[in-house]
N, C-alpha and C positions, 0 to 999 in steps of 0.2 A: 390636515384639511387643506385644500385648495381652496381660492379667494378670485373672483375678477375684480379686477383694482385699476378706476378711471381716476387718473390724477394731472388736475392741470393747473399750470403755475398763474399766480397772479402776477402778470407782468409789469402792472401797474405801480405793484407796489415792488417789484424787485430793481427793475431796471435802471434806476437811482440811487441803488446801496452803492455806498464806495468801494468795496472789497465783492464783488458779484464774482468777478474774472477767480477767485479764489473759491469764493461760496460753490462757484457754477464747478472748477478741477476736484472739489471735493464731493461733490452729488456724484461725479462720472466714477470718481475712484470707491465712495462706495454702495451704488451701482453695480459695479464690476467682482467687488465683492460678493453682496448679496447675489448674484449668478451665479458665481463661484460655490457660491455654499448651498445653493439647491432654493434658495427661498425666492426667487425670483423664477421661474419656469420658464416662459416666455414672455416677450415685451414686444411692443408695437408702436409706432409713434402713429399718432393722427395727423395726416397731411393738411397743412394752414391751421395750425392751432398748436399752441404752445400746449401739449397734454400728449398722456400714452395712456396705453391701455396694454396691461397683463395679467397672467394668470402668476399667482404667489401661493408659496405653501408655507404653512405655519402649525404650528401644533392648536391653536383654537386665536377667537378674535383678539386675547389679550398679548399673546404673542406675536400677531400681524402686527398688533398699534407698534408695538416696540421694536418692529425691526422697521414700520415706514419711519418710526423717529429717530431712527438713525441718520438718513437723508439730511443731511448740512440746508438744504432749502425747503425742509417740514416747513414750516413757520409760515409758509410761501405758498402752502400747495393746500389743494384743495383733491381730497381724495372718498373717492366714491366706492363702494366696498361691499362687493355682493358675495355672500357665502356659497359655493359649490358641490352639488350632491349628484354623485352615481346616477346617470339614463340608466333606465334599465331596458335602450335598446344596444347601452355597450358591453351588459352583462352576455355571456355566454350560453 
């Protein structure tokens, strides 16, 4: 299944942890991962806003949650999560 997944950080409460500079190397590395492995499709940042938007693939919604809480800045984020189904003006 593919997923559009709006996720943006609460800055408020991040940008005060004493270990952010680490929390933040560990979101990018995996991140880079989840690309890596196909569950991430494509990403997008939103310009002036701490938040992105992508398409993610997962086998159903209980498998999306566990791969966004992978992300070292879950805790932090706030994620929006719309399910994806087949146009059938891309069918054949």
């Amino acid at each position: 299944m593919e997923f559009l997944v709006t996720i943006r950080q609460d800055w408020a409460a991040l940008r005060d942890l004493p270990d952010l500079g680490a929390l933040v190397d560990g979101e990018r590395r995996v991140g880079r991962e989840l690309i890596e492995e196909g569950v991430i499709v494509r990403i997008w940042r939103i310009p002036g806003q701490r938040a992105n938007v992508g398409v993610w693939s997962a086998r159903d919604a209980t498998d999306l949650a566990a791969q966004l809480d992978r992300l070292p800045l879950r805790r932090w984020l706030d994620a929006d999560v719309h399910a994806l189904a087949e146009h059938e003006l891309e069918r054949p």
